[in-house]
C-alpha positions in Angstrom: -115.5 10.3 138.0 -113.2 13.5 137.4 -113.8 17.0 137.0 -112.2 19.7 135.1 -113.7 23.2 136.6 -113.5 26.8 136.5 -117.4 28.3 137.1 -117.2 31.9 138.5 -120.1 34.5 139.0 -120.4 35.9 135.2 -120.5 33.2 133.4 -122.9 31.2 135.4 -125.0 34.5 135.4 -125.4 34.5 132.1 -126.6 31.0 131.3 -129.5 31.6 134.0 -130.5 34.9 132.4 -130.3 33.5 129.0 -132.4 30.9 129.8 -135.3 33.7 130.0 -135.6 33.7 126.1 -137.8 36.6 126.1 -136.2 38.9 128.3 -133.5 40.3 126.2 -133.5 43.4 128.2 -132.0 41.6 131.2 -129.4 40.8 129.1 -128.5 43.9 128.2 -128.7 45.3 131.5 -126.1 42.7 131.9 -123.5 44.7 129.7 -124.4 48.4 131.1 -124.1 47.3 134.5 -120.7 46.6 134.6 -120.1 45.2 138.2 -122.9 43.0 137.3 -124.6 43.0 140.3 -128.0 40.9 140.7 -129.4 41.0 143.6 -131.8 37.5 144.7 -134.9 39.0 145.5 -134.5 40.7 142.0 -133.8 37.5 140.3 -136.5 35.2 142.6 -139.2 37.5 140.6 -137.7 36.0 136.9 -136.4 32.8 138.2 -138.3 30.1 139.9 -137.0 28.0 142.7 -138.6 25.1 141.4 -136.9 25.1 138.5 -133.7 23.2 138.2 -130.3 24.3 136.4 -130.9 21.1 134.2 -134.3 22.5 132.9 -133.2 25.9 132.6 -129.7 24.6 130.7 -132.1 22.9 128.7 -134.1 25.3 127.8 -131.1 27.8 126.2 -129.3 25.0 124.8 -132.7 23.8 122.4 -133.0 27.5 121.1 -129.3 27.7 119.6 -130.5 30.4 117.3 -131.9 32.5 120.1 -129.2 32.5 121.7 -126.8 33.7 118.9 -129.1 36.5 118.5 -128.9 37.5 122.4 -125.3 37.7 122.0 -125.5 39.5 118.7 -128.3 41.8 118.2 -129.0 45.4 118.8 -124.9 45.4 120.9 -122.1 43.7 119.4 -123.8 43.8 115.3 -124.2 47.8 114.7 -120.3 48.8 114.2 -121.8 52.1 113.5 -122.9 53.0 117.6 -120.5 53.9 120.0 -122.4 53.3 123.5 -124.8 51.1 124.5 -127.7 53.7 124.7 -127.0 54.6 121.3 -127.0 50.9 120.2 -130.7 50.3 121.9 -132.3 53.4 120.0 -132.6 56.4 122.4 -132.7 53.8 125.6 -135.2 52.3 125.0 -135.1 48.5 123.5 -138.1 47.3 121.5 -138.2 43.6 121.6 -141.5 41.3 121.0 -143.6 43.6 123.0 -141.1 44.4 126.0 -139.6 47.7 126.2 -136.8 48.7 128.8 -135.3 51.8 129.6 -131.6 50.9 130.6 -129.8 52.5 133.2 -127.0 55.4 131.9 -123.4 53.9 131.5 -119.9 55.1 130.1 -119.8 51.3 128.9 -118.4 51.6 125.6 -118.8 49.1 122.5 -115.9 47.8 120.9 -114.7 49.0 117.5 -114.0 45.3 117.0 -117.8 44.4 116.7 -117.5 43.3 112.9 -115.1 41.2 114.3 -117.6 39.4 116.8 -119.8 39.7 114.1 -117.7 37.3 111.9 -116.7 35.3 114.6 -120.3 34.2 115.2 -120.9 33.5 111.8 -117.6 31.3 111.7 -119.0 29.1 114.6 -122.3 29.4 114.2 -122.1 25.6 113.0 -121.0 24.8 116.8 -124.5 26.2 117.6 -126.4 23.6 115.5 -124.7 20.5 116.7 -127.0 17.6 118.3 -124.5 17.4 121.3 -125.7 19.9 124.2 -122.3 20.2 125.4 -121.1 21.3 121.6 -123.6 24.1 122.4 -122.3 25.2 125.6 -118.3 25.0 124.1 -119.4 27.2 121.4 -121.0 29.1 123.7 -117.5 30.0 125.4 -115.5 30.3 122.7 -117.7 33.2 121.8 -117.8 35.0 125.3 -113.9 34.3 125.5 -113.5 36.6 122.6 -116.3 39.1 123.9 -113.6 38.9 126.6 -111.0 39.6 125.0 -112.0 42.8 122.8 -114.4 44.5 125.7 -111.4 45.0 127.5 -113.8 46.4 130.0 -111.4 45.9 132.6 -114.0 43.0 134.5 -112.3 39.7 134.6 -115.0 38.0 132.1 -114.0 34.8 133.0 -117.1 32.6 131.8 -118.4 28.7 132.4 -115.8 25.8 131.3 -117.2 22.8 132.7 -116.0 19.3 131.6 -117.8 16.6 133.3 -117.9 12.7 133.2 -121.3 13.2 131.3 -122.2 14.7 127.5 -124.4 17.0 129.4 -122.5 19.8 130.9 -123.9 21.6 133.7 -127.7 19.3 133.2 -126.6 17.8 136.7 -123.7 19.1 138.2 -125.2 21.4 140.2 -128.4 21.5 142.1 -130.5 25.0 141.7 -130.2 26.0 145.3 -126.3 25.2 145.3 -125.9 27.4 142.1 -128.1 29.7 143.8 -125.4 30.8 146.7 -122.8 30.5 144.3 -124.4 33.4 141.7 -126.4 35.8 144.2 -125.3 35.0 147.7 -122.8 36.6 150.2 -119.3 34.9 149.9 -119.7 33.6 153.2 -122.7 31.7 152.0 -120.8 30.6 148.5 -120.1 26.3 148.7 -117.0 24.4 147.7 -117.3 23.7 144.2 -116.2 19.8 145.4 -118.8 20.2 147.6 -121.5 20.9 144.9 -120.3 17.7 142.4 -119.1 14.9 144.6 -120.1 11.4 143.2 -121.2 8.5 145.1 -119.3 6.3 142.7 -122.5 4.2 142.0 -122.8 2.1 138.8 -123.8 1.8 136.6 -124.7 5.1 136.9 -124.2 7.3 140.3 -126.6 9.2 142.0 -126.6 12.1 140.8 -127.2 11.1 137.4 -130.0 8.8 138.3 -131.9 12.4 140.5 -130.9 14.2 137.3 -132.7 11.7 135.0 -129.6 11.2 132.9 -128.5 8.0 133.7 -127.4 6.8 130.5 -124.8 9.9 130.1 -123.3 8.4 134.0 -119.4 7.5 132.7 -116.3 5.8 134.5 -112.8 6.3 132.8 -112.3 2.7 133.6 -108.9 3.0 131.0 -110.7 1.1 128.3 -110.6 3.6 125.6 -111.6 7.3 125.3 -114.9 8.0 126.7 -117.0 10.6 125.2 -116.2 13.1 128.0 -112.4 12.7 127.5 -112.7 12.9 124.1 -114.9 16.2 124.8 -112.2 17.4 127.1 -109.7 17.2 124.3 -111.7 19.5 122.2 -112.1 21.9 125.2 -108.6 21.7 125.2 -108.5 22.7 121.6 -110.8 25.3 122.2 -108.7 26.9 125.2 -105.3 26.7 123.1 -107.7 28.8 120.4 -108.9 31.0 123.0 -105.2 31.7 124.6 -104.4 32.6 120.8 -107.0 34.9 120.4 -105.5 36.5 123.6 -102.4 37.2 122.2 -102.3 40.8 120.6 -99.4 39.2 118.0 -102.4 36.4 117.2 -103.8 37.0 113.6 -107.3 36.6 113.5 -108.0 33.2 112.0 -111.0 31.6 112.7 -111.3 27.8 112.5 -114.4 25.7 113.0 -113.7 23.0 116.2 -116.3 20.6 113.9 -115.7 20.6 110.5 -114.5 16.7 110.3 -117.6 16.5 111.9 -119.2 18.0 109.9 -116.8 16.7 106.5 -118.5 13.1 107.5 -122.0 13.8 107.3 -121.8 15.4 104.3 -120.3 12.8 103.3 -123.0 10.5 104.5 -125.6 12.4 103.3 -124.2 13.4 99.8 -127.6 13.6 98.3 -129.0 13.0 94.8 -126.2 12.3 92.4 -124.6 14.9 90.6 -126.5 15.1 87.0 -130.0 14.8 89.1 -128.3 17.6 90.9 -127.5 19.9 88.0 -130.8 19.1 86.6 -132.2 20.4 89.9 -130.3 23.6 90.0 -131.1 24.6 86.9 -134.8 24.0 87.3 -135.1 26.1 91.2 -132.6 28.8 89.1 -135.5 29.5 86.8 -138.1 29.1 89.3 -136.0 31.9 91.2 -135.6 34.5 88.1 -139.3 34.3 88.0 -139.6 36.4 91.4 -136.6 37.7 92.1 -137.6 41.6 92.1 -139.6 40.2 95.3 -136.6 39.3 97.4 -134.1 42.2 96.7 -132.3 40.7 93.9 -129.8 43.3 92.4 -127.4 42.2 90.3 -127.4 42.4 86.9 -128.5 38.9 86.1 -127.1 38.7 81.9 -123.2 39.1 83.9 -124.1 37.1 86.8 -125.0 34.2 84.7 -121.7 35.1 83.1 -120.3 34.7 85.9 -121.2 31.2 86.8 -121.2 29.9 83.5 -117.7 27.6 84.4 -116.8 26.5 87.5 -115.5 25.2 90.0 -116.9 28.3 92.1 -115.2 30.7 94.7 -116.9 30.8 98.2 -118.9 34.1 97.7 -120.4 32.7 94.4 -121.5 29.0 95.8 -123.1 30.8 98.7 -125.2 33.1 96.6 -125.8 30.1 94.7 -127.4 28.0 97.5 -129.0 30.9 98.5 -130.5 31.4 95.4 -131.5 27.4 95.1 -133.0 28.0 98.4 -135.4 30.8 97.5 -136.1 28.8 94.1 -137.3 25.2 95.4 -139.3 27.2 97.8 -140.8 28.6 94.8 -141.1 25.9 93.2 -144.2 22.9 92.4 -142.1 20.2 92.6 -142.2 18.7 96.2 -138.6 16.9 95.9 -136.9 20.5 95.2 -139.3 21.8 97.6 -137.4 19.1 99.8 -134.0 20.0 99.4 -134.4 23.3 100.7 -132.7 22.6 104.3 -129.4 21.1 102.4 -129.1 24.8 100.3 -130.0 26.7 103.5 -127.3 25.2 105.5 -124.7 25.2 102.6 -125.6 29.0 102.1 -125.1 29.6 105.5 -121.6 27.8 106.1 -120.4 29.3 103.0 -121.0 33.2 104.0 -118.6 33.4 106.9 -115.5 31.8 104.4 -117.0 34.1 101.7 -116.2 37.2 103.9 -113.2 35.9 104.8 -111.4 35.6 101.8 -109.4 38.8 101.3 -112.0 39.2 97.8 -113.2 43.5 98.2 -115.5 42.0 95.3 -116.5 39.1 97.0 -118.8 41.5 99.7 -121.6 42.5 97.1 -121.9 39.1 96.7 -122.3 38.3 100.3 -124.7 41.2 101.0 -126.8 39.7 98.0 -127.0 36.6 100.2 -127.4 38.3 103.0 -130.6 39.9 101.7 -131.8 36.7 100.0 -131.4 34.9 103.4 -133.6 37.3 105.4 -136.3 37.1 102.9 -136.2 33.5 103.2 -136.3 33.8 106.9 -139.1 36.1 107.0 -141.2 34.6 104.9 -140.6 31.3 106.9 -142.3 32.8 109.7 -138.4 33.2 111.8 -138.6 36.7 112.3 -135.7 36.4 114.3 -133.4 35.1 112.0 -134.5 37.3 109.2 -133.8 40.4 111.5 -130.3 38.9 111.8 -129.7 38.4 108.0 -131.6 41.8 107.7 -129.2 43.9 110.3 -125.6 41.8 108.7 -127.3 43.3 105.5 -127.6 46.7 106.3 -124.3 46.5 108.2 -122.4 45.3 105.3 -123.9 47.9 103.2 -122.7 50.5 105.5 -119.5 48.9 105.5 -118.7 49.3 102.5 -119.9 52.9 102.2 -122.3 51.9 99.9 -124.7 54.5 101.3 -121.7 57.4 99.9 -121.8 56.3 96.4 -121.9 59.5 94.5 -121.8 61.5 97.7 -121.4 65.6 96.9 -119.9 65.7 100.6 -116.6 64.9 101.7 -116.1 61.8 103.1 -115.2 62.3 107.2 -115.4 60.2 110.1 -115.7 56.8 110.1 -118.5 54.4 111.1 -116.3 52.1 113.4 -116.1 48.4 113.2 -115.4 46.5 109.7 -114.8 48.3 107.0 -114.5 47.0 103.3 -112.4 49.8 100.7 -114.7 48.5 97.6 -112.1 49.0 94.1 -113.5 51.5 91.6 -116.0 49.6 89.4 -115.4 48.6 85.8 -118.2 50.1 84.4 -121.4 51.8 84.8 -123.5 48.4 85.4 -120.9 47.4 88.7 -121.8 50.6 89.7 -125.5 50.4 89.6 -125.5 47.0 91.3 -123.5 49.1 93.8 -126.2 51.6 94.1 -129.1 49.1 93.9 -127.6 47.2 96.7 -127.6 49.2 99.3 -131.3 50.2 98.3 -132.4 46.5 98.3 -130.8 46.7 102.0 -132.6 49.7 102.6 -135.9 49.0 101.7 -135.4 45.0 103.8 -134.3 47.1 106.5 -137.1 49.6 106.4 -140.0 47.6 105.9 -139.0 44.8 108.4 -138.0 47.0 111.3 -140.8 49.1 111.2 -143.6 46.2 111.2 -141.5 44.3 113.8 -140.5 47.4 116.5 -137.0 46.9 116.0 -134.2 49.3 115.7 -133.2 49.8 112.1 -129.3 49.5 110.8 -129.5 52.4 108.5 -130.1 54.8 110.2 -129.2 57.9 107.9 -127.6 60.2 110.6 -124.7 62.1 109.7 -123.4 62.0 113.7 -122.7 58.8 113.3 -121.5 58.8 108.9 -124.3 56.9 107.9 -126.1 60.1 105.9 -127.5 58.7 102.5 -126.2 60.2 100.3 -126.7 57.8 97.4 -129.2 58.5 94.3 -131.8 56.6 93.7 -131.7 53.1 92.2 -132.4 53.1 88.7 -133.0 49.6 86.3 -130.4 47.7 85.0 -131.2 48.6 81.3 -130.5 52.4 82.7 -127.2 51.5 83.8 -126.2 50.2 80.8 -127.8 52.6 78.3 -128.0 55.9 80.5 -125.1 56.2 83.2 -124.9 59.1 85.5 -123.1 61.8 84.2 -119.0 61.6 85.3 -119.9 64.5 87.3 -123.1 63.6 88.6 -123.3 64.0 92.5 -126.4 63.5 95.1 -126.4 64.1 98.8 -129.5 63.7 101.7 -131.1 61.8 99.3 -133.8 60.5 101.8 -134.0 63.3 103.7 -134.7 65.8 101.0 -137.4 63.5 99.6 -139.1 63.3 102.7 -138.8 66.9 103.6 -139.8 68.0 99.8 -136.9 70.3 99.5 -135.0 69.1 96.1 -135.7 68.1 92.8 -137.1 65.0 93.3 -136.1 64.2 89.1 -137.1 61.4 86.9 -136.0 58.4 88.6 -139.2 56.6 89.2 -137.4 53.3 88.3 -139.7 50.2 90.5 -137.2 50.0 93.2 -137.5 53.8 93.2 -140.5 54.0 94.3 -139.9 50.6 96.8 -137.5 53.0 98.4 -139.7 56.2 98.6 -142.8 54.1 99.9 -140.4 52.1 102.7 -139.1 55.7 103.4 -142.4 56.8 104.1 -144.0 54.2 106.0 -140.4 54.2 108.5 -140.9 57.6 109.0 -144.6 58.0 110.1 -143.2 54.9 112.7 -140.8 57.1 114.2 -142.8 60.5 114.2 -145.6 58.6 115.7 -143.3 56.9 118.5 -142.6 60.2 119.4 -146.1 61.1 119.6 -146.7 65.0 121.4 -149.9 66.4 119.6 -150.0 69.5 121.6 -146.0 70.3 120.5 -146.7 72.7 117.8 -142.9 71.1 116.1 -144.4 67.9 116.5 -147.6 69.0 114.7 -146.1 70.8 112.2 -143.9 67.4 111.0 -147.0 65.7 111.6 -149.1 67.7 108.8 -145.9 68.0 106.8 -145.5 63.9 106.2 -149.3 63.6 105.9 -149.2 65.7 103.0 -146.4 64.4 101.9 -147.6 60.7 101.3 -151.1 62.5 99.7 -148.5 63.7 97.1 -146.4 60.2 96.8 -149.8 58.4 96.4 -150.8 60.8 93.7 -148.0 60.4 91.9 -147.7 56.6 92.0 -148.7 54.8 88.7 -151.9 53.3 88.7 -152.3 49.6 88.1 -155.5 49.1 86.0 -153.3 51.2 83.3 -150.6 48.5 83.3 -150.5 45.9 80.8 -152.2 42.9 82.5 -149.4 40.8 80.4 -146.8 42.6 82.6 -147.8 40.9 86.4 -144.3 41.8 87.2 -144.5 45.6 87.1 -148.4 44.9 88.5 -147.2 43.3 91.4 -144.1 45.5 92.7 -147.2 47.8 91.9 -149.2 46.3 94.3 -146.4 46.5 96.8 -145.8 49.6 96.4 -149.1 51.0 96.9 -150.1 48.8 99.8 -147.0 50.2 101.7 -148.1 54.2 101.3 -151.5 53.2 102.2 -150.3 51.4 105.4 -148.0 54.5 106.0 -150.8 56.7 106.4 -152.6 54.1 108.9 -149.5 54.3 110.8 -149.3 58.0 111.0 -153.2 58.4 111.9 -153.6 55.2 114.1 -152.9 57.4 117.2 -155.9 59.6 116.6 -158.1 56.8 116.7 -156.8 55.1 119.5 -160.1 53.5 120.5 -162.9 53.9 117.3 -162.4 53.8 114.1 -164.6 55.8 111.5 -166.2 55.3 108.6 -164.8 58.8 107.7 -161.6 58.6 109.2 -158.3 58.7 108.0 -157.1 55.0 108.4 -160.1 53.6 107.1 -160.3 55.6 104.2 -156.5 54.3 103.9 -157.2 50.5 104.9 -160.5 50.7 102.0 -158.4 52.2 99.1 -155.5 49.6 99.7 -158.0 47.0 99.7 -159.0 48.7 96.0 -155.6 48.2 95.0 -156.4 44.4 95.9 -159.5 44.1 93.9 -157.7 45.5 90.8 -154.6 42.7 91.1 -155.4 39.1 89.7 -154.7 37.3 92.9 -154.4 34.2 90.5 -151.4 35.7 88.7 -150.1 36.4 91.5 -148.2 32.8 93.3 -145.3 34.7 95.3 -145.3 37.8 96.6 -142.6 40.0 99.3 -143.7 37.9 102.9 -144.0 42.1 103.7 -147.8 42.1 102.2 -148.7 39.1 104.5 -148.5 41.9 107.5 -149.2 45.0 105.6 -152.7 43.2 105.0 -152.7 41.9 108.3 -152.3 46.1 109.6 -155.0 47.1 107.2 -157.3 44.0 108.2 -157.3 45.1 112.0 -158.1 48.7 110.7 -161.5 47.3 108.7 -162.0 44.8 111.8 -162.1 47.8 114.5 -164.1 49.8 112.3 -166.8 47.1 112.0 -166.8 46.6 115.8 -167.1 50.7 116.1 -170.3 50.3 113.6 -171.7 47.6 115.9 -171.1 49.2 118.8 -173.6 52.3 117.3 -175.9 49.9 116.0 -174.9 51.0 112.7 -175.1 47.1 111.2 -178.0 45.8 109.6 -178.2 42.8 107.3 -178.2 45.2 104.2 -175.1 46.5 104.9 -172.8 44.0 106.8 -171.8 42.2 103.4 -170.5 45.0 102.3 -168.5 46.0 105.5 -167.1 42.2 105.5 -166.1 42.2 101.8 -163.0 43.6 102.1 -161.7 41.3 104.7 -162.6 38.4 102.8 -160.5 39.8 99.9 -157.9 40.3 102.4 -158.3 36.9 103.5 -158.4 35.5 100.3 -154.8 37.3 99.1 -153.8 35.3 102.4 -154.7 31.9 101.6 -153.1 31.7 98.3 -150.0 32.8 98.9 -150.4 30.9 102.2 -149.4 27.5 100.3 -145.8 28.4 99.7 -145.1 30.8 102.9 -145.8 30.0 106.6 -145.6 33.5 107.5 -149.3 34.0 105.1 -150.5 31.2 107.4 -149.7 32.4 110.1 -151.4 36.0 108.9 -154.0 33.9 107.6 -155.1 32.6 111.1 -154.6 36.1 112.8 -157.5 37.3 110.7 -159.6 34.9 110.9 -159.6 34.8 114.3 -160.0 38.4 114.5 -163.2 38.2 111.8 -164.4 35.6 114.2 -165.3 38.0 116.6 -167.9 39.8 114.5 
């Protein structure tokens, strides 16, 4: 057997500490403590002894997607922060119910992080591939580049192992050999020889047969390429990329190490022939117009048609496309579109990094629409952590290309950093209002989501970093074409002087208006809240300012049983709409009744008029709706739930009374379990509140 090594501290660091899915703050701890310096009684209390390097190896390597985000999220994806302690949100990382509070560092983000944003798209193929050791290539090639970019002045030299086996690193090593190696005393560090010699055994040696991976035991017995030779070719492929990529002369051109791979089973798998095909497009296309105001769809759809009406189709097109066929056969009746939705998710998602790529300023408006369409898909598929990556490369994008200056009465000054995309003047007033609506179909994705999840948002309207709105409101597409701006027209602190009350607010009350004002709301009781100080008169003050102002958006709002019943579109953005102020308020109010919840109190006078809004909407009308309702009802739910328990706890129940008290959860519930039939993340809602109801 023969070995082809190069493991130093770093990058065997790393794989252990990503093999602690949940712990992303130890990863980031990681990149602000630059010496990276763990010491073993630190790590003994994360990392068990009895656990072997194969099982944690094998853990990482089965959670590709995880792992792309622990690489990407909250430090190398925000172009628009410049440290580390700005890129966590005031230093302090939400993260599935973790929080961390990161040590202070002079580390600084590179301005390349579009860059390492597009380079983890480009191989984010790598990532999906059956073979573990595919995985842990990819793996390099992307911390290679980190490498290269950081120019931290560390040598990030990371893990390139090539064994005789498929598995890389599963046996190599045992845990308590990699254990010296990573966190003890040179003195105590073992020859790498040492750690990996082979007893020669066959069929398979010994190590392989302790490590349970006796079928993956190889001898280069010189008949033929075995799969480990043929793997160190690719390696080999992969370092000549990564030497390139060194090279300050290199231009950035990203290839993909498996696309004949990848060529073949498409091949193989070509799928229903090509007018069964057509037929099926056409059919999730209309299934997808039906609800397309649900899932941040902003382009004019009479010229995008256009637009498609011949092909054969650029990249940026056929990725919106899939992304679009996606969306439609999971709208869709028909179980054999409903089964096609894995081929359009992972042709959407190969096409997007190309699409980007292609020198096309044009070409990004379309890639942000896909962007957005993807993160609805994910969140509504219960993948909250994809979503929030689709969600963040959408709100990233949008800031990229200054879509958040349209219109802007300031003069443009600084710059965000990162990627940037110099947009050409549009044609005519309707490229320009998909402009506008665009970044407020990122806006209100970016809003909603990162609020309900804890997460850090990427628009973060703050002129210290250019990223002030400063873009009117969205109007409708018939506006744009019958009503343009004046030539003259110019807006500026758009959000900011809504929330605050301080300008004419004007007409524009156009549905994704409103979307926009009610996210705006809802994000900004969040982060008054988080910042919670009731006996700072500043604080109060804000506090009584935003609580009056959501009384005056909710007044204002148009009221559903006045809306013709024929028009369930307008009903339920309505309904949206509505049930986003009302769960504003319970944010804003939730920390004054941190333990008991009254009848008279503010959140469940909130949580009982959002449920009215229910009872006035035909829930039989309704067979998609934004995967955001599934946890707005899910907040207002545990509202009504903790209020009943406060009423039981008083004695306050009686048998006269209690149907009444349960009603509205069992209107709740039953919102839930019909849209529950076409989105997991319903289900999964659907099962939190019963479980909760279960308990009274």
């Amino acid at each position: 057997m023969s070995y082809k090594c190069s493991v130093l501290d770093i990058g065997t660091k790393l794989l252990m500490i990503f093999s602690l899915e949940d712990q992303l703050w130890i990863f980031i701890n990681c990149f602000v403590d630059l010496d990276i310096t763990i010491h073993a009684q630190t790590a003994r209390m994360w990392i068990s002894g009895d656990e072997s390097l194969r099982q944690m190896t094998l853990k990482l390597f089965q959670h590709p997607r995880h792992l792309m985000m622990l690489i990407l999220y909250h430090v190398l994806i925000m172009p628009k922060c410049t440290t580390v302690c700005e890129v966590i949100n005031g230093d302090r990382v939400p993260y599935f119910g973790h929080t961390f509070r990161p040590r202070e560092s002079a580390f600084r983000v590179p301005q390349h992080a579009g860059a390492i944003l597009e380079l983890g798209r480009s191989i984010r193929a790598c990532f999906r591939a059956s073979d573990v050791a595919c995985r842990v290539h990819a793996f390099v090639y992307i911390l290679h580049y980190i490498a290269e970019v950081m120019k931290t002045g560390v040598v990030w030299r990371v893990v390139i192992v090539v064994c005789s086996s498929r598995s890389v690193l599963l046996h190599t090593f045992a845990f308590q050999d990699v254990w010296h190696v990573v966190f003890g005393t040179l003195g105590e560090r073992k020859s790498m020889l040492e750690m990996q010699r082979c007893d020669g055994a066959r069929p398979a040696c010994g190590q392989c047969q302790r490590a349970d991976r006796a079928a993956d035991c190889e001898y280069a017995d010189g008949q033929g390429a075995t799969a480990s030779q043929i793997l160190e070719q690719q390696v080999t492929q992969l370092e000549g990329r990564i030497a390139e990529l060194e090279s300050a002369a290199a231009p950035l051109v990203l290839h993909d190490p498996y696309e004949a791979y990848r060529r073949s089973q498409t091949a193989a798998q070509a799928g229903p022939p090509a007018a069964q095909r057509t037929q099926d497009q056409h059919n999730v296309m209309k299934y997808f117009f039906r609800h397309a105001s649900e899932v941040g769809f902003f382009l004019h759809i009479q010229r995008f048609l256009q637009n498609i009406a011949i092909g054969p189709y650029p990249d940026h097109i056929s990725a919106l496309l899939n992304a679009i066929y996606l969306l439609g056969a999971q709208f869709s009746n028909d179980v054999q579109l409903q089964a096609q939705q894995d081929r359009y998710l992972s042709h959407a998602i190969d096409l997007v990094t190309p699409a980007m790529s292609s020198g096309n300023p044009s070409a990004v408006i379309y890639v942000l629409q896909t962007e957005v369409l993807l993160a609805y898909y994910f969140f509504d598929n219960n993948r909250a952590l994809e979503g929030t990556y689709h969600m963040q490369a959408a709100g990233s994008t949008a800031l990229a290309c200054r879509l958040h200056q349209i219109r802007s009465a300031r003069p443009s000054t600084g710059s965000l950093g990162g990627a940037q995309y110099n947009l050409p003047p549009p044609v005519d007033y309707i490229e320009e209002g998909e402009r506008v609506n665009a970044f407020w179909a990122a806006f209100v994705l970016d809003k909603c989501w990162s609020t309900i999840l804890g997460s850090s948002p990427a628009l973060t309207d703050d002129a210290s970093r250019c990223s002030q709105i400063d873009v009117p409101w969205p109007l409708d597409m018939r506006s744009y074409e019958n009503h343009p701006f004046p030539s003259d027209f110019r807006s500026m602190a758009t959000v900011q002087m809504f929330i605050g009350n301080t300008g004419p607010e004007g007409n524009v009350n156009s549905l994704l208006a409103l979307h926009a004002k009610a996210a705006s709301l809802l994000e900004s009781a969040h982060r008054l809240v988080s910042r919670w100080d009731p006996g700072n008169p500043t604080f109060q003050g804000n506090f009584n300012h935003l609580d009056s102002r959501l009384e005056r958006f909710k007044q204002s709002l148009p009221s559903i049983s006045r809306i013709d019943p024929a028009r369930m579109d307008i009903i339920r953005d309505l309904f949206v709409i509505h049930t986003l102020v009302h769960t504003a308020t319970i944010t804003l109010h939730k920390p004054t009744e941190p333990q008991a919840v009254a009848s008279n109190g503010r959140t469940w006078i909130a949580a009982t008029a959002a449920v009215g809004v229910l009872q006035r909407v035909d829930l039989n009308s309704i067979q998609y709706i934004t995967p955001i309702m599934s946890m707005l009802l899910t907040t207002i739910a545990d509202v009504i739930v903790r209020g009943i328990m406060t009423a039981k706890s008083q004695n306050a129940i009686n048998a006269s009374n209690r149907p009444a008290l349960m009603a509205p959860l069992k209107q709740i519930l039953a919102a839930l379990d019909r849209w529950s039939t076409r989105s997991p993340t319903a289900r999964n809602q659907r099962m939190i509140v019963q479980q909760s109801m279960a308990d009274l």
